[in-house]
C-alpha positions, 0 to 999 in steps of 0.5 A, a space after each residue: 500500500 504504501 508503493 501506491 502512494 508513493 506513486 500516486 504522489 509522484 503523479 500528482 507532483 508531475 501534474 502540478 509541474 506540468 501545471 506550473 510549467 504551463 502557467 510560466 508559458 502562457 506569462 512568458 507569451 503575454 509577457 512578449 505580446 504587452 512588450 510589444 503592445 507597449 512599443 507600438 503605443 510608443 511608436 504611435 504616440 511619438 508620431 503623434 506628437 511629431 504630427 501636432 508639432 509640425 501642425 503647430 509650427 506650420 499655422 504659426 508661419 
């Protein structure tokens, strides 16, 4: 009786690392895609600002 524990045990951990492993996969994915999301933004709201500059300095000419 006591082996079948042992083994039920050992399934059990394996599970929860599969589990673990799983969970630091899916962060590591939406850890890249918001890095990306974030440049983006900054890309766009610089071009943005550039875009308001030039406005500005054109109507004032």
């Amino acid at each position: 009786m006591k082996a079948y524990d042992d083994t039920d045990k050992a399934k059990h951990e394996r599970a929860k690392q599969q589990r673990l492993e799983a969970v630091d996969a899916r962060l590591a994915r939406h850890e890249k895609v918001t890095w990306i999301t974030l440049i983006l933004v900054v890309i766009l709201a610089g071009l943005s600002l550039a875009l308001l500059v030039t406005q500005i300095i054109n109507r004032s000419n």
